[in-house]
N, C-alpha and C positions, 0 to 999 in steps of 0.2 A: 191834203198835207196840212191845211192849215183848220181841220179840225183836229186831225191829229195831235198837231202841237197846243191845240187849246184845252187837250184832253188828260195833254200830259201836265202841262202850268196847273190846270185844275187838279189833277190828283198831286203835283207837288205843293199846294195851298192846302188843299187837305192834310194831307202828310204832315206838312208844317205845323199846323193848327192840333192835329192829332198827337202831336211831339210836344206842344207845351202843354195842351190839354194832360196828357199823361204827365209829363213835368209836375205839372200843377200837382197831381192827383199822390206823385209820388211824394212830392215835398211834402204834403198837406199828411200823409200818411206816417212820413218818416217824424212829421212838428206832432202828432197825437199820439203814436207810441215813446217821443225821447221823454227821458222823467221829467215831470213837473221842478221850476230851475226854484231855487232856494230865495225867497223874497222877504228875508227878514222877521220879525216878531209878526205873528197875525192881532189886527185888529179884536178880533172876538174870537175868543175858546168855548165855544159849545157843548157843556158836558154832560153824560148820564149817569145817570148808578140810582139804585133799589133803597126802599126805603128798609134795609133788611140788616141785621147786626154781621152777615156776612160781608156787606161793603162798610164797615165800620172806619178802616181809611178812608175812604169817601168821605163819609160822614164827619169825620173828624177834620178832614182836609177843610172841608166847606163851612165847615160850622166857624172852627178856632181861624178862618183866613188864611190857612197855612199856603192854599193854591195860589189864591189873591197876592200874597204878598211875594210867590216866587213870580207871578208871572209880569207884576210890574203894571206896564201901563196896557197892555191886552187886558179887554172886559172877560170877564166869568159870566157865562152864562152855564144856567145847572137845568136840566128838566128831570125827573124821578120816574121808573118804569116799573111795571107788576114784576115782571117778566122778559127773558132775553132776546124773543124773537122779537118785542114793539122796539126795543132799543136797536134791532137788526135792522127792520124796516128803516128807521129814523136815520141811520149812521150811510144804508146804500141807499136813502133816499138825500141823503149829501144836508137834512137837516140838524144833524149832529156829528160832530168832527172828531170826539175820542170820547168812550163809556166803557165803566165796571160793568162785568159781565162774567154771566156762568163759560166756564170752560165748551160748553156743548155750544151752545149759540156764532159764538166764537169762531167754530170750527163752520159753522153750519156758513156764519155771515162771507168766511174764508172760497166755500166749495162753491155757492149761490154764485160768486164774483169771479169763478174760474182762475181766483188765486190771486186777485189781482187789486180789489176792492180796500180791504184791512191789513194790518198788522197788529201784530199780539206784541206788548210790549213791554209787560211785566206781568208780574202776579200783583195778586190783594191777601188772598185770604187760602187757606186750608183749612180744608174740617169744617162743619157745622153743619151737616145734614143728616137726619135718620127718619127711618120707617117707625111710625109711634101710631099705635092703635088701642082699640078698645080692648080693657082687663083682661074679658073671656079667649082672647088670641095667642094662643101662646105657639103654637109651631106654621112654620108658610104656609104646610095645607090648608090652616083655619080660614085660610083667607078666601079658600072658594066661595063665591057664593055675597062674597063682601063689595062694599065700592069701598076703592081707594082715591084717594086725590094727588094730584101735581100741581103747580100751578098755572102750567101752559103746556099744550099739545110740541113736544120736542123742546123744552127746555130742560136744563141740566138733572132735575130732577126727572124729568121725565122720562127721561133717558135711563137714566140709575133705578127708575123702580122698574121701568119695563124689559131692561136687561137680566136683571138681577130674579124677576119673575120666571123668565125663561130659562134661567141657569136653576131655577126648583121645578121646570117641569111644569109650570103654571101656567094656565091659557089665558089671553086677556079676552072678555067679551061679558054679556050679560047673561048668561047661562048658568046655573044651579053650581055646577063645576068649574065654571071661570071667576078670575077676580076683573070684577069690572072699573077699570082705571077711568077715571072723569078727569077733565082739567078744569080746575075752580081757583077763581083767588084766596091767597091764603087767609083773608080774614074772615070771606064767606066758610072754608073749610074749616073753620073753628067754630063758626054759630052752628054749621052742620053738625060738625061731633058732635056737638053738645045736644043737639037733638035729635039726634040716631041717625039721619039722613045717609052721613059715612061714618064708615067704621075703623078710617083710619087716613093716615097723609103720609107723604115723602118729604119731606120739608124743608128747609131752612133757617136757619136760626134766624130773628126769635120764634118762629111758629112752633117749631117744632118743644120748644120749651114751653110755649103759652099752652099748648097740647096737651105736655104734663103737668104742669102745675096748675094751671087754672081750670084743665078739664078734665084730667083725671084721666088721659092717656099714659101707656106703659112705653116704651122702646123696646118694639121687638128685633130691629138691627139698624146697627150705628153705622152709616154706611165708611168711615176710615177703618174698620174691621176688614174691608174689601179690598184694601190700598198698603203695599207695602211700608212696612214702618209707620203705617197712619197715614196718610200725607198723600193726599192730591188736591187738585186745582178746583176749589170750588168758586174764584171769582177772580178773574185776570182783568188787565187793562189793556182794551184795543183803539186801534186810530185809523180813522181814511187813514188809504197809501199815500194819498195826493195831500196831506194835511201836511203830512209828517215829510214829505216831499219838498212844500214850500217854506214852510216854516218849524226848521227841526231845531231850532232856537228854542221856539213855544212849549215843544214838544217836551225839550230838557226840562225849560223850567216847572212841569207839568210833574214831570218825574222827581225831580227835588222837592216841591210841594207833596205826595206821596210818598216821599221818604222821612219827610220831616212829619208827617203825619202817623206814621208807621213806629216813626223811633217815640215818638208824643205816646201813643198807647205803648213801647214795652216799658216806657223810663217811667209812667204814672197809671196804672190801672184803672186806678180809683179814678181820675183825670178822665180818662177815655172814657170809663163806662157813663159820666154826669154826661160828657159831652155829645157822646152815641143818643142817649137818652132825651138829652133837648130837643137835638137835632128827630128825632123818631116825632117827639111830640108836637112838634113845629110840622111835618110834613103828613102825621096822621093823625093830629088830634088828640093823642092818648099817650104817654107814657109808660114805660112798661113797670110793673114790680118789682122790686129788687131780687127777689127769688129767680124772678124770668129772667132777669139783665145778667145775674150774676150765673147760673147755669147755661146762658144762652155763650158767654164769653169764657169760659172754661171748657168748648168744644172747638171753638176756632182758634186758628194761628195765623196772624195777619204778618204776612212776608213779602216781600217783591220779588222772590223767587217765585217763576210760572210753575215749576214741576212740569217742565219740557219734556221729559222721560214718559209721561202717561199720556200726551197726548195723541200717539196710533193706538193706541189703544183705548182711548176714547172714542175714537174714529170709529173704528171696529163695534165696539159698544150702541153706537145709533143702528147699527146696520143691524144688530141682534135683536136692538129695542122694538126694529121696523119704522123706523123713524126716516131711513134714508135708506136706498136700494143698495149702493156700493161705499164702500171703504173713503172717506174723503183722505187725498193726500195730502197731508198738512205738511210736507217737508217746504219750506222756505216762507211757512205761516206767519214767522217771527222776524223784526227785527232787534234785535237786542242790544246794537250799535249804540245809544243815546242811553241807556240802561247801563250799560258796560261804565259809561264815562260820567256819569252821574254818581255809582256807588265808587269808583275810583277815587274821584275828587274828595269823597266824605269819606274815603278808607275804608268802607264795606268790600266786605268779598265778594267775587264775582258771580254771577248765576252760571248753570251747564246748560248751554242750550239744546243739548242731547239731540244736534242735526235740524234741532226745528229750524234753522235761519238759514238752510241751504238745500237749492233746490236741485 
């Protein structure tokens, strides 16, 4: 009897222990899935974006203090990236908090995180990409037999030339009849043109301008020829969830700095292109030509509209490229809440989120 009741005390002490044990386990569960609670201005904004005339807000933002001055007494901290997948790494490795980025990476940084990681939270830029190759190329088939360039394995371009291959029926690979796609940076793909190495890039502006003018590349497709009306997303603004989480204060003033930077180049051109142009020279040593600067910004259209509308079909598009096995489902990629109430304030009209912000 009285092991009996010592057996039953001991599985009720158990029991017990197993109740708050799980207690525990449930609380601890319920405290890492509720969102991140809103903690006022952050200390330090940690930003990215390309040293590329496609992030030209950026560039402008950073150069003229337009960030600096919306965000107050939060530091600016800026790092520069070749390419969208180092800024992907950098932003799920929690060492960067919000960065300008290609539309693809974006989607890619969205799918990697099971939905969870980013948010997309305006546009930058449309337009300023094309396939520019050598003289003798004039229809897609020429290309068999060719190397082309991107400037990273699944970044936005990469995406756009390996899709757009497959919709002419082009193989990608090294074979007499395939066009062999490399990923090079873009400034090694311009000493290559230039000595036969390749015979052609997908690019970005300015490359894709230094291509033509200074190498005597042609434009054999403009890739907004592929985009209704012109217009898709060649360079949006994403954030950790948990940034934008704690500090959706930052996040505003982050987005008015970007709009102030935005309306800076439509109100002065001239303005924009000096200041793109320092800012290029400062982070790569070299300035571009006026020829280059000026052709390179006659292809872009810097907007805080994302062009929400193409993004399943970007989706789509990596899966054709072979970039990714299935379709990422970007519905609730976006938030556009702090966007919304930024051009409100300043009387801009509002973006369509075309479903991206619900999931």
């Amino acid at each position: 009897m009285r092991a009996h009741r010592r057996a039953v005390k001991t599985t009720a002490v158990l029991l017990a222990a197993l109740a708050v044990a799980t207690g525990c386990s449930r609380a601890e569960r319920a405290e890492e899935s509720a969102p991140a609670a809103d903690q006022g201005a952050a200390a330090e904004l940690r930003l990215g974006y390309f040293p590329n005339v496609t992030h030209a807000s950026a560039l402008i933002g950073v150069e003229r203090g337009l960030f600096a001055k919306e965000l107050g007494s939060t530091k600016l901290t800026t790092q520069t990236f070749n390419a969208g997948p180092e800024a992907v790494n950098a932003l799920l490795g929690e060492s960067l908090d919000a960065t300008f980025i290609g539309s693809g990476p974006a989607i890619n940084a969205y799918a990697k995180s099971g939905g969870e990681a980013v948010k997309l939270i305006a546009g930058a830029t449309s337009g300023g990409a094309q396939l520019v190759v050598k003289p003798e190329i004039t229809t897609p088939q020429d290309l068999k037999g060719k190397v082309i360039t991107t400037p990273q394995l699944a970044n936005t371009q990469d995406v756009a030339l390996k899709k757009w291959l497959s919709d002419q029926g082009l193989a990608i690979g090294a074979g007499p009849d395939q066009v062999n796609v490399t990923n090079t940076e873009n400034s090694q793909s311009l000493d290559l043109f230039r000595s036969g190495g390749v015979q052609g890039a997908w690019a970005p502006e300015p490359w894709s301008s230094r291509l033509v003018v200074d190498a005597g590349a042609k434009v054999l497709l403009d890739e907004k020829t592929l985009w209704e009306g012109g217009k898709f997303p060649t360079t949006v603004l994403i954030v950790r969830t948990e940034f934008l989480q704690q500090h959706p204060d930052t996040v505003r003033a982050l987005l008015r700095g970007h709009l102030a930077a935005t309306k800076y180049a439509r109100d002065d051109a001239a303005g924009a292109k000096t200041t793109v142009n320092e800012a290029l020279k400062k982070l790569t040593g070299k300035a571009l030509g006026e020829p280059v600067l000026d052709r390179a910004f006659e292809g872009i259209e810097l907007t805080l509209d994302p062009q929400a509308a193409a993004f399943p079909q970007l989706a789509e598009d990596a899966v054709t490229a072979g970039v990714a096995k299935e379709a990422a489902d970007v519905a609730g990629l976006a938030d556009f809440g702090p966007l919304g109430e930024v051009l409100k304030a300043a009387g801009e009209p509002a973006v369509d989120a075309a479903g991206l912000d619900r999931k």
